[in-house]
N, C-alpha and C positions, 0 to 999 in steps of 0.2 A: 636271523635265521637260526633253527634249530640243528645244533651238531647233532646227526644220525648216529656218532660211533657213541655218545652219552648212551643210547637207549642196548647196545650189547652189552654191555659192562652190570652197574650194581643192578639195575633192574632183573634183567633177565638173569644174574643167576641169584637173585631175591627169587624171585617166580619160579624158577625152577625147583630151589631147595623147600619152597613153602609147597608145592605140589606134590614132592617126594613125601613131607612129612607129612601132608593132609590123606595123601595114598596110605602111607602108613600106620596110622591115628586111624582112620576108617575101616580098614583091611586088618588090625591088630588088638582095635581096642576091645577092651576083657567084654567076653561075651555074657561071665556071670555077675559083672557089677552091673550090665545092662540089663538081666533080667530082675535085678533087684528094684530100678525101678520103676513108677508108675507110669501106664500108656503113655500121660499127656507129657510129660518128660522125655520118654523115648520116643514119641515124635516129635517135639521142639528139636531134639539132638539130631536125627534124619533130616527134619530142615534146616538147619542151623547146616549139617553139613553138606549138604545143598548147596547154602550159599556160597561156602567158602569154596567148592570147587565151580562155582557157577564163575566168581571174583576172580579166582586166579588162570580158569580158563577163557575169558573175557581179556585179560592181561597178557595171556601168554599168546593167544593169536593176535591181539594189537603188536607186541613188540614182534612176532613173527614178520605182519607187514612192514614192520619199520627193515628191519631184515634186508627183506626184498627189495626196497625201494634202495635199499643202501648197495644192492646186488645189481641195481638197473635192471630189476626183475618187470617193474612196476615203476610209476610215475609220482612224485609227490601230491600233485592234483589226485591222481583216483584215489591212493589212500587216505588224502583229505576228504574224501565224499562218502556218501552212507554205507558203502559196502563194506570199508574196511575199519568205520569208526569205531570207536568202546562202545559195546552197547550194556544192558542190562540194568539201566537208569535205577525205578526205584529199589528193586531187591539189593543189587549190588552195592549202591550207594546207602544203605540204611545202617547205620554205625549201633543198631542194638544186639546184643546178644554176651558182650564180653561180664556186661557188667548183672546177668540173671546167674545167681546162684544156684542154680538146679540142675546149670549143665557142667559136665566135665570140665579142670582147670585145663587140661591139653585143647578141650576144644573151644573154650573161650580165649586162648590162647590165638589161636587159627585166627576166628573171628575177628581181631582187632588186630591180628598183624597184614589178613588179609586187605581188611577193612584199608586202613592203611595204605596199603600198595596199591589197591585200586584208584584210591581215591587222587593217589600221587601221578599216576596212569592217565587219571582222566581230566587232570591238570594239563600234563604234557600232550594232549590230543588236542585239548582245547588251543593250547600253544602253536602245535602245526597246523590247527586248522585255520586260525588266525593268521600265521605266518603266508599260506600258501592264499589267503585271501589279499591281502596285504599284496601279494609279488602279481595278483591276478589286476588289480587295482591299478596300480604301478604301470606294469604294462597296457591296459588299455588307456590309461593316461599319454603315455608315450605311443600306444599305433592309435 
């Protein structure tokens, strides 16, 4: 069984601090090194930062529900099932962006520590959905 009090601790305030600094980085970065340059750059960078807050808000509402379930808000079964899984499959899970040189090192930065956390996110989903499969198994074995 997966410990619930593991998912308070490094994750979420990983999630939290990479959410402040991708707030930051987007909300802050130089407006005139952006216009220096070309379209198709300055829209890789709009997507690019897309992802990274698509990644960490995908992460930050997964361990929210762990949260609740650890609050006896919620039940380990519903948040093992579709409503409250990781979703964002292929955008979120595609590990490219850190390594094109055309975008900002802060924001290749984002990218692959994002990258990173989600992926480590969608391990641990994997984990309790397994776990919660497993105890379902279990049980209908025994009734």
């Amino acid at each position: 069984m997966v410990s619930h009090t593991f998912f308070f601790n490094g994750p979420y305030d990983e999630t939290m601090a990479l959410l402040i600094e991708a707030r930051n980085y987007i909300a802050y970065y130089d407006v005139s090194e952006h216009r220096k340059l070309s379209p198709q750059v300055r829209l890789q960078i709009s997507y690019e930062s897309m992802r990274v807050t698509s990644r960490l808000t995908q992460v930050m509402a997964w361990l929210l529900a762990q949260k609740a379930v650890h609050a006896g808000e919620i039940t380990r079964e519903q948040v093992a099932g579709g409503d409250f899984s990781l979703t964002g499959g292929e955008i979120c899970s595609d590990p490219s962006g850190p390594d094109n040189e055309d975008l900002p090192a802060g924001l290749r930065s984002l990218l692959e520590r994002s990258h990173n956390l989600y992926m480590r996110i969608d391990r641990l989903d994997s984990m309790l959905r397994a776990d919660v499969q497993r105890a379902a198994e279990a049980e209908a074995a025994v009734g």
